[in-house]
Every structure is written in structure tokens, then in C-alpha cells.
C-alpha positions in Angstrom: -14.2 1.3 -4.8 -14.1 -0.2 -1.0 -11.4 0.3 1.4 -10.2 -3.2 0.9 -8.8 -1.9 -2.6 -7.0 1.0 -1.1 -5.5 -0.8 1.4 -4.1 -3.4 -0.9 -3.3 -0.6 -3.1 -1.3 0.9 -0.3 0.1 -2.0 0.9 1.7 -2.9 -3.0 2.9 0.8 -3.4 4.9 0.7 0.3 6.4 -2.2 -0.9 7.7 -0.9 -4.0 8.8 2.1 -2.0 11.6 -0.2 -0.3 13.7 -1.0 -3.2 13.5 2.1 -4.7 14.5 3.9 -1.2 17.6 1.0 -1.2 18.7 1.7 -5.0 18.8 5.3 -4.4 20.5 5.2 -0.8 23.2 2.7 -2.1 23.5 4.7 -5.6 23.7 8.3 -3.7 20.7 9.9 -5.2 17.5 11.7 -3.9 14.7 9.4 -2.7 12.7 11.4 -4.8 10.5 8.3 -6.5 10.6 6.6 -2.9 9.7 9.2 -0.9 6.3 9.6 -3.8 5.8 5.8 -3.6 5.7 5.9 0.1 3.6 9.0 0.5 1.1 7.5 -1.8 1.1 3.7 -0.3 0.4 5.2 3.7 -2.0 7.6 2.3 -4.1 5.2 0.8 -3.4 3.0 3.9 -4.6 5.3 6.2 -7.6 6.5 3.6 -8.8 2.9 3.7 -8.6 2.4 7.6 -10.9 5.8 8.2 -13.2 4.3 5.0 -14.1 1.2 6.9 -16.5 0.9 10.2 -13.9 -0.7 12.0 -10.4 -0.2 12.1 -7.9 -2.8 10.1 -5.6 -5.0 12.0 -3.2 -7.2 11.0 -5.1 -10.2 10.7 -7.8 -8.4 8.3 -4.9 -7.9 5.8 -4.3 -11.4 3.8 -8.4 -11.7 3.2 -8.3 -8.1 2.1 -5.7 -9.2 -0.6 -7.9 -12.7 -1.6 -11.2 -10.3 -1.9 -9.3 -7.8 -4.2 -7.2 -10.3 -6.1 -10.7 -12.7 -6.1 -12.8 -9.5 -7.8 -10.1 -8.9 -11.0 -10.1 -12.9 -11.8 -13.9 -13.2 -12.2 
């Protein structure tokens, strides 16, 4: 696996975090699922930034998604 796939990884599962932190916060419940998803997403963010030579910025992002998404549809 190359850090591009754990950072898309990461990327998908903070994104998922934010309705699941907005469904429990409106509902009155632990953000016990959000606070996992989150957890999860930056580790893997921050797991692919020390896996690559250079550091990601925000500009590497969208390619990162078009070489992960490009490897499943071969």
C-alpha cells in the first residue's frame, strides 16, 4: 500500500466523521462512532504524510484521489 491510499483513506473517513459528529450532537448522544471515525481518518492522514519523502500539501490531494480511484477501475 503507498501513502497515497492512506491519505485518501483518511481523508474519506474524516468526512464521514462530520455527520456522524452532527447526528449525535443534534440527537444528544455520545460521539462515540465520530470520535472513532475521526481518530482513524487523521491517523491515517498523518501516517501517510510521514510515509512519503515529502510532505503533502493541499494541492497534492485531488491527484492523490485520481491515482487511488484510477488503480481500483483498471
Amino acid at each position: 500500500m503507498d501513502s497515497d491510499f492512506y491519505l485518501v483513506s483518511g481523508v474519506i473517513l474524516l468526512a464521514l466523521s462530520l455527520p456522524s459528529f452532527l447526528n449525535a450532537f443534534t440527537h444528544g448522544r455520545r460521539f462515540r462512532l465520530a470520535s472513532i471515525l475521526a481518530v482513524a481518518g487523521l491517523g491515517m492522514v498523518v501516517f501517510a504524510n510521514h510515509q512519503r519523502i515529502g510532505s503533502y500539501t493541499i494541492q497534492d490531494v485531488p491527484p492523490a484521489f485520481v491515482r487511488v480511484f484510477g488503480q481500483f477501475w483498471r
